[in-house]
N, C-alpha and C positions, 0 to 999 in steps of 0.2 A: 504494500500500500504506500503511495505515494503522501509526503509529510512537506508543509510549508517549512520556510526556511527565509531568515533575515539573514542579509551576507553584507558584511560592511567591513570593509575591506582597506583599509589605510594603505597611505604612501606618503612618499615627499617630494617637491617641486619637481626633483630631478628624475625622478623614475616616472613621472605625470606619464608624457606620451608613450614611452613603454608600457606603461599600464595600457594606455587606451588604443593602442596597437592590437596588443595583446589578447584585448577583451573585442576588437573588431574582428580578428583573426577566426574568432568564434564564431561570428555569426551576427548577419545585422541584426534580425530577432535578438538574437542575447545583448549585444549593444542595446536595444530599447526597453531592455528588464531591469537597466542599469541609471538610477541617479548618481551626478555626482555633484560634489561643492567645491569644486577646483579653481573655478571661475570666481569664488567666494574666499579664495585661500584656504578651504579646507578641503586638500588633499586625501577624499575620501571616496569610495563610493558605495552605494546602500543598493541591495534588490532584494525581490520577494520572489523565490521562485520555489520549486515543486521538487522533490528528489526523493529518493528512499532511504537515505540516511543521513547522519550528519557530513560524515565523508563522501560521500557523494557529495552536495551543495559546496563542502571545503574545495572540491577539487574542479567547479568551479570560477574557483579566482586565480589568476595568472600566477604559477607557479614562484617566481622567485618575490612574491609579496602574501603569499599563502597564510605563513606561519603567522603572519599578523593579525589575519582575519579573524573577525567574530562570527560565528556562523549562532544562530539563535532562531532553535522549533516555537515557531509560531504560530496562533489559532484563533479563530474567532469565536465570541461568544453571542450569545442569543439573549435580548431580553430577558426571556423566561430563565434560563441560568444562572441569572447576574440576580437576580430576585430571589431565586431559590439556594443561593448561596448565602445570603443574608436569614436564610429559617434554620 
């Protein structure tokens, strides 16, 4: 079963267009899963995508900026949940 997944994935100025090389090489679709705040000074970028495990979703982010990554199982909840966690 396939599990949501936050990928936020730092770097710094100098590996910027590496990263985004890197993450084109992948695939336009995967390029458009991907925020980033580079333009912003923050040398990061965040996506929400689908995978089977956490290693899965780690692998990915461009290899030589990996180990950085935060990978974080994501989920949404429902009304009725968020109520029924309060009983």
């Amino acid at each position: 079963m396939m599990e949501r997944y936050l990928i936020e994935s730092p770097h710094n100025a100098e590996e910027c267009m590496q990263v985004l090389d890197a993450i084109l090489m992948m695939g336009t679709d995967f390029v458009d899963r991907f925020d980033f705040g580079c333009k912003d000074g923050i040398h990061t970028g965040w996506a929400v995508v689908e995978a089977e495990s956490e290693s899965a979703a780690r692998k990915m982010v461009p290899a030589f900026v990996r180990s950085r990554a935060r990978i974080v199982n994501v989920s949404k909840f429902t009304p009725q949940q968020i109520r029924a966690a309060h009983k």
